[in-house]
C-alpha positions as CSV (number, residue, x, y, z in Angstrom):
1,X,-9.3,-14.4,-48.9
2,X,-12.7,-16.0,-47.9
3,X,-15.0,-14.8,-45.1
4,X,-14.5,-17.9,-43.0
5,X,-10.9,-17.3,-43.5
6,X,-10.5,-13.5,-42.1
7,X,-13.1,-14.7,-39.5
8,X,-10.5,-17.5,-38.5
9,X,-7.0,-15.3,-38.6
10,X,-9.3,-12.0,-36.7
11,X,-10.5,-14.7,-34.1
12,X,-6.8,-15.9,-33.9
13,X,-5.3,-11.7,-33.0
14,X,-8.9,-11.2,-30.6
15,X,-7.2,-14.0,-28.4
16,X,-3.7,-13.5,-28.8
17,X,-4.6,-9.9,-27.8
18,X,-7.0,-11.2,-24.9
19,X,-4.3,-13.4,-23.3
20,X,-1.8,-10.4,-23.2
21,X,-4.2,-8.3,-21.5
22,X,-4.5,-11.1,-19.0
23,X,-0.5,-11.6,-18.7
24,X,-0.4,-7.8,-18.4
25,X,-3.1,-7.2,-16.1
26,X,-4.0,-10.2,-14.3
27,X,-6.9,-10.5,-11.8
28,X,-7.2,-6.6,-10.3
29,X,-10.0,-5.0,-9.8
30,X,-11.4,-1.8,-9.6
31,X,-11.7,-0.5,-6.0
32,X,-12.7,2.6,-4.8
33,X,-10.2,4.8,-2.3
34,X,-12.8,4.8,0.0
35,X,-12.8,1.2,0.0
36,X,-9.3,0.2,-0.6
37,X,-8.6,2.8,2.8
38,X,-11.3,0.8,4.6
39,X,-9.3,-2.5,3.9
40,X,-5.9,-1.3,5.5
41,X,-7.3,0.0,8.4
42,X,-8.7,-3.5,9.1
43,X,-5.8,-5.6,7.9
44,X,-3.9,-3.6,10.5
45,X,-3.4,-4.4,14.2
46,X,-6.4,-2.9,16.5
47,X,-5.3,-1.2,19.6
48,X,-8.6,-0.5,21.4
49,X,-8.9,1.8,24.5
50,X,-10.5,1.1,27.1
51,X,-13.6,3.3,26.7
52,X,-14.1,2.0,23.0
53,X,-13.1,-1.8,24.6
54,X,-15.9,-1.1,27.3
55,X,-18.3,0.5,24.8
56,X,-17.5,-2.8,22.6
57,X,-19.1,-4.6,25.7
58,X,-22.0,-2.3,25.5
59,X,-22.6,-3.5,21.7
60,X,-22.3,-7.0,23.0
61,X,-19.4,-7.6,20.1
62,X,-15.8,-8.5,20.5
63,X,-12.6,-7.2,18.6
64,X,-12.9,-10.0,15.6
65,X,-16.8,-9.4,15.0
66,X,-15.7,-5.2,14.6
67,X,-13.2,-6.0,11.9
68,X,-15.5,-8.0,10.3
69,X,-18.6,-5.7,10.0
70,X,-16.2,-3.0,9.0
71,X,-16.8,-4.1,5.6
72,X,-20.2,-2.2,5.6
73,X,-18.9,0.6,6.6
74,X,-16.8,3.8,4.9
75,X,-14.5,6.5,5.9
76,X,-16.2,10.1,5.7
77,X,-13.9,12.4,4.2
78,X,-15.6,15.4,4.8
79,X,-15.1,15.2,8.5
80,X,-11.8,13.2,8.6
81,X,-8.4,14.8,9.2
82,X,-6.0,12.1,7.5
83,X,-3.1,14.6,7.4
84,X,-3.2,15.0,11.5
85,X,-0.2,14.4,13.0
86,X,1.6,11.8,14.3
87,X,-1.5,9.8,13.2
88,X,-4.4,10.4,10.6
89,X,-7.9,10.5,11.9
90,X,-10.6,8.3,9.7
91,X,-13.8,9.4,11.1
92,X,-15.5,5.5,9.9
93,X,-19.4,5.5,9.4
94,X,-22.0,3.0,8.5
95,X,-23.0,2.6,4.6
96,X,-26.1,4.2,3.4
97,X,-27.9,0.5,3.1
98,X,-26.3,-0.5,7.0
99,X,-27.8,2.7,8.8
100,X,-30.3,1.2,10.3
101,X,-28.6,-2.2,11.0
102,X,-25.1,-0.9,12.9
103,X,-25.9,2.3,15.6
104,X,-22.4,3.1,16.1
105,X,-19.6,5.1,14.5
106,X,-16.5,5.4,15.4
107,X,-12.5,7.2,14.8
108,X,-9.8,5.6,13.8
109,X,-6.5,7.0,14.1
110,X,-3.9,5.3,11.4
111,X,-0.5,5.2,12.7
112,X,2.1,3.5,10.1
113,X,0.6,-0.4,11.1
114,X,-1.9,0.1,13.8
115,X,-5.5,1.1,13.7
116,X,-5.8,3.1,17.4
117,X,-9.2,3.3,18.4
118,X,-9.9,5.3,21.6
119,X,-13.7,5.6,21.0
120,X,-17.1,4.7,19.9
121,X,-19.9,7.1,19.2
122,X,-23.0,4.7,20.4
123,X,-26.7,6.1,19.3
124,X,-28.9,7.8,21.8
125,X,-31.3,4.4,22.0
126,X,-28.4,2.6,23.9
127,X,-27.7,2.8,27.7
128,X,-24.0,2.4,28.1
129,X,-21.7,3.8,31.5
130,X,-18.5,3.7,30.2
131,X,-16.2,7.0,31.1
């Protein structure tokens, strides 16, 4: 058997076995837990309180701008109680690169297909009157 032969019939197996790693696998991708937690809280329905809806005031943002710069921030574990009952409790903080650009933090209780919010811890620099 020539080279240009066994280069031809090794070529031939590399993409027979790349196509059935693509049938098999598809188009996933690797996401963190951290992350892939962050996305169901925000797929879910919000149910805001009315503290966190008046602190949301405060922040001048609405209920649509909070689920989308949710995707800068991350759940910390280490303070989090996800096995509280009825509902886990995801104690949600900015990511190390979007501390200076978001001054808020906030809980958000995960019951089965709603994200409960009842509030939002606001930095020290902001003036806000809601009880």
């Amino acid at each position: 058997m020539k080279f240009l032969q066994r280069l031809k019939f090794y070529g031939f197996g590399f993409g027979l076995g790349l196509l059935i790693c693509f049938a098999m696998f598809g188009t996933r991708s690797c996401v963190s837990p951290n992350e892939q937690k962050m996305q169901e809280l925000v797929f879910q329905n919000f149910k805001l309180s009315e503290k966190a809806s008046c602190k949301l005031k405060c922040l001048w943002k609405n209920e649509m701008l909070l689920k989308i710069e949710l995707r800068h921030f991350e759940v910390n574990y280490d303070v989090s109680d996800v096995h509280k009952e009825p509902c886990g409790e995801y104690y949600i903080q900015p990511k190390k690169e979007f501390e200076n650009k978001y001054n808020y933090k906030l809980i958000i209780y995960d019951c089965d297909t709603i994200s409960k919010i009842e509030d939002i811890s606001i930095a020290a620099t902001n003036t806000c009157n809601c009880q």
